[in-house]
C-alpha positions as CSV (number, residue, x, y, z in Angstrom):
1,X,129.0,105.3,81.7
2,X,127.7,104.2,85.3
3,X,124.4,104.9,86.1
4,X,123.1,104.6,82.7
5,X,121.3,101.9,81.5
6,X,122.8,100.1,78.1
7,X,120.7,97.4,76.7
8,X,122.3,94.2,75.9
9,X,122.1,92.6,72.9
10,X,120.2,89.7,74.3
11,X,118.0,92.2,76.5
12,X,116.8,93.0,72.6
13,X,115.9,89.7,71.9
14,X,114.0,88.3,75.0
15,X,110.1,88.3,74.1
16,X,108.4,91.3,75.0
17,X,106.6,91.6,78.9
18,X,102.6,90.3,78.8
19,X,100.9,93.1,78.0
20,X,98.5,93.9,80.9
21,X,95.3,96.6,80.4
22,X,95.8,100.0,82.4
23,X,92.9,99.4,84.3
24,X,94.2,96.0,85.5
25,X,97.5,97.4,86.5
26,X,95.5,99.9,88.2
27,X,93.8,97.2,90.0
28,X,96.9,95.6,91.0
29,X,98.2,99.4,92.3
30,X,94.8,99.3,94.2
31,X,95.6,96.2,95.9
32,X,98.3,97.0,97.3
33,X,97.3,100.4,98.6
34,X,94.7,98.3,100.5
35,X,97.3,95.8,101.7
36,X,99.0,98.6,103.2
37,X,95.9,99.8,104.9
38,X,96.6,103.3,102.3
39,X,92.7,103.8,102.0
40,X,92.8,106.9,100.1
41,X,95.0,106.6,98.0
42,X,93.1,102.9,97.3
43,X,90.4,105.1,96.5
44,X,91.7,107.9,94.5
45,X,92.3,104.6,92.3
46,X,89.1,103.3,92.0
47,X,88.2,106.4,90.5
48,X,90.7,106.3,87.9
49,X,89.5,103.2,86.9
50,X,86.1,104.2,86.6
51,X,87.0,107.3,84.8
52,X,88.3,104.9,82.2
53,X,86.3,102.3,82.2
54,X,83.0,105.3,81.1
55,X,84.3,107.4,79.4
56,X,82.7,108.1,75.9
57,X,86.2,106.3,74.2
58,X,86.2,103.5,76.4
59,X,88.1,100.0,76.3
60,X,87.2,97.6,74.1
61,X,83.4,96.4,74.7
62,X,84.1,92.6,74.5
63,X,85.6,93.1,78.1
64,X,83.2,95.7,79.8
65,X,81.1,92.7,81.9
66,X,84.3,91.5,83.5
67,X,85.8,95.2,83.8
68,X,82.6,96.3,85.4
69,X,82.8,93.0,87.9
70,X,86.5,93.7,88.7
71,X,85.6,96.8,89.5
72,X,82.5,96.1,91.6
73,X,84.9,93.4,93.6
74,X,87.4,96.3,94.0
75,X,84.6,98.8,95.4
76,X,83.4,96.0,98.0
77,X,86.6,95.2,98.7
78,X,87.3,99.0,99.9
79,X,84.1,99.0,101.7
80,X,84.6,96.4,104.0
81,X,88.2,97.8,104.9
82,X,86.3,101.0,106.1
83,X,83.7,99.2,107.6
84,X,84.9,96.2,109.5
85,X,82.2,96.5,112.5
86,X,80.0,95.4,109.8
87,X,81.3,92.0,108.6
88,X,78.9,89.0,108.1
89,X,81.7,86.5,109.7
């Protein structure tokens, strides 16, 4: 049937993808938003990410420090694409 996909049988036995954390593939959507100069939508994904990061079932506490820095990088990152009059360079 064209158009519809049929696994192979060796598509079954590759390993499976690295398994990435929602709020880093977030990140990664984030990104790119800035690298296209998409500011909102760059923020409307920060605030995913913080939703998940604090909410009362968060991730796994043994990676909140470098979650929370990632997402403090993220934020600073944004700011300085909205304010690039205010550079230190």
């Amino acid at each position: 049937m064209e158009g519809v996909y049929e696994p192979r049988f060796d598509d079954q036995l590759s390993p499976p993808a690295r398994k990435r954390r929602l709020t880093d593939k977030i990140l990664v959507s984030f990104h790119q938003a800035c690298d296209q100069g998409d500011l909102e939508s760059a923020r409307a994904l920060l605030a995913i990410v913080e939703k998940l990061l604090f909410r009362p079932i968060a991730l796994p506490r043994d990676n909140l420090r470098k979650n929370r820095e990632s997402l403090v990088a993220a934020y600073e990152r944004l700011w300085m694409l909205q304010h690039p009059e205010k550079r230190d360079d």
